[in-house]
C-alpha positions as CSV (number, residue, x, y, z in Angstrom):
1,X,-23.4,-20.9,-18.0
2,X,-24.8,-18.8,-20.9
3,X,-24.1,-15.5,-19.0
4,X,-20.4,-16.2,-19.3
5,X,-20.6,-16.9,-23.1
6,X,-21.2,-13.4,-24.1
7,X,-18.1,-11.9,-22.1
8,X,-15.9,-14.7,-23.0
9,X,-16.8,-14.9,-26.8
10,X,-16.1,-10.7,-26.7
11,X,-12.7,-10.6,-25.1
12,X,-9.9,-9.9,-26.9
13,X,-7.0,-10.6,-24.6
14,X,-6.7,-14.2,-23.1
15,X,-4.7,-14.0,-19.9
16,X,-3.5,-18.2,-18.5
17,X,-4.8,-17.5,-14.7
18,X,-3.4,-20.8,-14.0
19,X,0.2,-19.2,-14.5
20,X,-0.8,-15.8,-13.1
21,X,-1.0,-15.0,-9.3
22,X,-3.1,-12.1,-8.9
23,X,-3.4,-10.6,-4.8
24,X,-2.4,-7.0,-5.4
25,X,-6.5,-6.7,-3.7
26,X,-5.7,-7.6,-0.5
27,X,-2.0,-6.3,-1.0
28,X,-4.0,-2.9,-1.4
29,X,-6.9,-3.2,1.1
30,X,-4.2,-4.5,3.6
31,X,-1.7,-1.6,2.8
32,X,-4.3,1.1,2.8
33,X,-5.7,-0.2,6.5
34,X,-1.5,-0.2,7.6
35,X,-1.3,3.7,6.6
36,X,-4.5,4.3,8.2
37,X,-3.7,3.1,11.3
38,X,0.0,4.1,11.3
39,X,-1.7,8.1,11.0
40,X,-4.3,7.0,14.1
41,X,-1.6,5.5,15.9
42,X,0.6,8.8,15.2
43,X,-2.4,11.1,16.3
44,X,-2.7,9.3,19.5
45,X,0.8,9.5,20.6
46,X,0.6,13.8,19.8
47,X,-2.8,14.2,21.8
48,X,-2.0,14.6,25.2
49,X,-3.0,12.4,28.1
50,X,-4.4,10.0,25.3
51,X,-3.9,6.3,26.8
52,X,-3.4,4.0,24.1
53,X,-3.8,0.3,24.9
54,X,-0.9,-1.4,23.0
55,X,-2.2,-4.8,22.8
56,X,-4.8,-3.6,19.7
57,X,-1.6,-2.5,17.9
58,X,0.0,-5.5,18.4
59,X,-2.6,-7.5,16.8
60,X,-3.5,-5.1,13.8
61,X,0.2,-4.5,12.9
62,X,1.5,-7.9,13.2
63,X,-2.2,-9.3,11.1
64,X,-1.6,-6.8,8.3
65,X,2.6,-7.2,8.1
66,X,1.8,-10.8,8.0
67,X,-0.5,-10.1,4.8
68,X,2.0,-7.7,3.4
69,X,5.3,-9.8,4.1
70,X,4.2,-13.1,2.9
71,X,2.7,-11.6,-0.8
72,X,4.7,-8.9,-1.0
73,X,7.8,-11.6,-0.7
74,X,5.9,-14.0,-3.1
75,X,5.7,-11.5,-5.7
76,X,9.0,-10.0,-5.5
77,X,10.8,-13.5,-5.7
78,X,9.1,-14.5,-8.2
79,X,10.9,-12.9,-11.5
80,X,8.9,-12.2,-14.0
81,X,5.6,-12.7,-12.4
82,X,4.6,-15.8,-13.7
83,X,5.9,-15.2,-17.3
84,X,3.0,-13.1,-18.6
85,X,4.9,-9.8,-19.2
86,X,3.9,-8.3,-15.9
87,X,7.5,-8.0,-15.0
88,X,6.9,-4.7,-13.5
89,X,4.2,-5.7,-11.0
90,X,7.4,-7.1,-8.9
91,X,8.5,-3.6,-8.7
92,X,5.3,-1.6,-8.2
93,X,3.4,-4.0,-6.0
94,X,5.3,-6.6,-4.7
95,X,8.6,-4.7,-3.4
96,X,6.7,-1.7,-1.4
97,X,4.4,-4.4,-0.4
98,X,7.1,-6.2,1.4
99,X,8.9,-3.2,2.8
100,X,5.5,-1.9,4.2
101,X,5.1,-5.4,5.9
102,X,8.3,-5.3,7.8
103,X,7.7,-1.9,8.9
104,X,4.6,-3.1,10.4
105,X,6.3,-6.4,11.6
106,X,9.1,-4.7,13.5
107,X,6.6,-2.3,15.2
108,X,4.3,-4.9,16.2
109,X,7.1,-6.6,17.8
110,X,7.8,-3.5,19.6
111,X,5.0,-2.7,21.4
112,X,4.5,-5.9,22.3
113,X,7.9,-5.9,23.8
114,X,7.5,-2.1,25.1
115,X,4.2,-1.1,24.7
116,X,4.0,0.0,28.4
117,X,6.3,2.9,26.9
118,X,3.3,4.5,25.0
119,X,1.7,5.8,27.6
120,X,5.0,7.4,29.4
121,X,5.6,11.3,30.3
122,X,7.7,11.4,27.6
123,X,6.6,9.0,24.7
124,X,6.5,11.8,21.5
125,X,10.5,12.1,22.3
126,X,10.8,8.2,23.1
127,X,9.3,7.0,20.1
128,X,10.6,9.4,17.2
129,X,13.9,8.4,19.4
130,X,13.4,5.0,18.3
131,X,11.8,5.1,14.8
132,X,14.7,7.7,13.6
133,X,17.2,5.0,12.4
134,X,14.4,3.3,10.3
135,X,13.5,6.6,9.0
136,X,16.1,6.5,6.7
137,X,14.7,3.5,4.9
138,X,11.3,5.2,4.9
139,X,13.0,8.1,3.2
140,X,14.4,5.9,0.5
141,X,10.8,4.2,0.0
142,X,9.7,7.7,-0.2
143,X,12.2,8.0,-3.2
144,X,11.1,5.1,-5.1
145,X,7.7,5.8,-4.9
146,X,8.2,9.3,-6.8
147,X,10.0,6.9,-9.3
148,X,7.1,4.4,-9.6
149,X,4.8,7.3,-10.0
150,X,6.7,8.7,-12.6
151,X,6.9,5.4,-14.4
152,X,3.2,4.8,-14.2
153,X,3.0,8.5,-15.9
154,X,5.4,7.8,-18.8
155,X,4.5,4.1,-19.6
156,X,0.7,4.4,-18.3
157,X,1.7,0.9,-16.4
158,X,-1.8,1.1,-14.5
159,X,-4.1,1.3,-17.5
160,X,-7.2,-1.3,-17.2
161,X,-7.9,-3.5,-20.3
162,X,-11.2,-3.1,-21.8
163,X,-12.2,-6.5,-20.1
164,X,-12.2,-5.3,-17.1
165,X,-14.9,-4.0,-15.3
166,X,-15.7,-0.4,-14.0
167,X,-12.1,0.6,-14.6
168,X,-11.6,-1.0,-18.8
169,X,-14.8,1.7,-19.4
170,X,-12.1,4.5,-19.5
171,X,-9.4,2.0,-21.5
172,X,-9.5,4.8,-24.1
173,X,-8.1,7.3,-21.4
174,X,-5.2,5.1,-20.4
175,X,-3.8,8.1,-18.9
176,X,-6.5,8.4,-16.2
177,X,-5.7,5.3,-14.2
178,X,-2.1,6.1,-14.7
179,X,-2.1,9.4,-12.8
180,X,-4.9,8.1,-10.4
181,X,-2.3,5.2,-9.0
182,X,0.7,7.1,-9.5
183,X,-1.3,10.0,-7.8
184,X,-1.1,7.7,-4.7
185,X,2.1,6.8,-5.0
186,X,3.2,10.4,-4.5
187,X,1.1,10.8,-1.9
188,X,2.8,7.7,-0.1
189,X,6.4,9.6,-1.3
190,X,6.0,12.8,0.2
191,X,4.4,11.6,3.3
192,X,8.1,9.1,3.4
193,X,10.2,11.7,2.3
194,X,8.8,14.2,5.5
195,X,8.9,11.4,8.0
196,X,12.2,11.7,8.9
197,X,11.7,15.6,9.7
198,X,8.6,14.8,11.6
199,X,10.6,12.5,14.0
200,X,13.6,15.3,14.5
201,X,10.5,18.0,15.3
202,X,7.0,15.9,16.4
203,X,5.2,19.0,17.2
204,X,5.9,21.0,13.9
205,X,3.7,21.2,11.2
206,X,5.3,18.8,9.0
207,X,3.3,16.1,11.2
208,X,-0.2,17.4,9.9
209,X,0.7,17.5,6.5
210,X,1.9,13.7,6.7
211,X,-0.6,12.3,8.6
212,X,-3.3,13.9,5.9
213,X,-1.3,12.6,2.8
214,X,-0.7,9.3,4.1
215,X,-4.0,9.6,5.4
216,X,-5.6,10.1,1.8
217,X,-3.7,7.6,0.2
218,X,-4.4,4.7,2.8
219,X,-8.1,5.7,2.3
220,X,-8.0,5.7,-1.5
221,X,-6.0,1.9,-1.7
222,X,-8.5,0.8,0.8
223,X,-11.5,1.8,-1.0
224,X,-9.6,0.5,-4.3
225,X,-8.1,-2.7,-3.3
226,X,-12.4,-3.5,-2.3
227,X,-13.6,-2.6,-5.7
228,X,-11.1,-4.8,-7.2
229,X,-12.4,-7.4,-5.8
230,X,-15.0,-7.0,-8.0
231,X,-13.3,-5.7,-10.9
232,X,-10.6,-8.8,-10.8
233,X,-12.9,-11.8,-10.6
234,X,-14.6,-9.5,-13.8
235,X,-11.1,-9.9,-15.7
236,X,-10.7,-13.3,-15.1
237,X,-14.0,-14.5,-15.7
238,X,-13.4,-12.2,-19.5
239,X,-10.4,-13.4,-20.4
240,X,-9.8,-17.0,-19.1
């Protein structure tokens, strides 16, 4: 127990845990795998004579819009997020969160239902098609994550407290964590805002540039959303 004196006696900011849900790790880790795959998934479909065996996407989609749904809905119903002043984390977590999660929901119920359709003569034209009435949804979620980002800019919303590990050692330079999330969330935006283009021409070069930005940005809250697992426990264990 005497390695947890020092930290505790040195903290600052006392945070009830009790009263705070905290999942935004494997919101991230599970919403960085989703954009990952959603890019492979696109890739496959544009290579031709690629067979794709729809029964893997069933299972990944419907396992990580499971993850998303259930704590994305959790944290957006519950206003303010447990009382602590983290109102915003309902916004910027829990809201994309849950949109993400349906996406991936209502596409794993379709290729269960018509996965055979993947692997037709004429699947680019059959699934943009499809996906082009949800597009517009994706285009607003495209929209609100510029706003995020620019929220995260002006307030510096993603700034670590010093107790926290790895990232509170640049707590002086709120502003880097600021533009490293909001960063992402651009990334996230511009690949939303292009997908409705993407679906009207597949084989332009608007797909590409998508599939790279959405791409980075799955890669980066993957890697993230596993070193705060680390960085986390490190914040509770500082400031229970």
């Amino acid at each position: 127990m005497i390695h947890h004196v020092i930290p505790l006696a040195a903290s600052g900011l006392k945070i009830d845990w009790a009263r705070m849900p905290t999942y935004n790790t494997i919101m991230s880790v599970a919403a960085g795998a989703g954009l990952l795959l959603v890019v492979a998934l696109g890739r496959q479909l544009l290579t031709p004579g690629r067979v794709i065996s729809p029964e893997g996407w069933v299972l990944a989609f419907g396992a990580l819009g499971f993850t998303l749904v259930t704590t994305g809905l959790h944290m957006t119903l519950t206003w303010p997020l447990a009382g602590q002043g983290f109102p915003f984390d309902n916004i910027i977590f829990g809201e994309p969160a849950l949109a993400f999660g349906v996406f991936l929901f209502a596409a794993a119920f379709y290729l269960w239902k018509r996965g055979a359709e993947l692997n037709s003569a004429d699947r680019i034209d059959r699934s943009a098609r499809v996906a082009m009435p949800i597009s517009v949804f994706v285009f607003g979620l495209g929209l609100a994550c510029f706003g995020i980002a620019a929220a995260g800019w002006k307030y510096t919303l993603f700034a670590a407290p010093p107790e926290e590990p790895i990232s509170g050692e640049f707590a002086r330079w709120p502003i880097l964590e600021a533009s490293f999330m909001s960063g992402l969330y651009v990334l996230v935006g511009i690949g939303a805002l292009l997908f409705p283009f993407v679906l009207r021409r597949p084989s332009s070069r608007l797909a590409p540039v998508t599939g790279v930005v959405w791409g980075l940005a799955g890669l980066a809250f993957l890697i993230f959303g596993g070193l705060n697992y680390f960085t986390h426990i490190g914040l509770i264990v500082n400031t229970m």
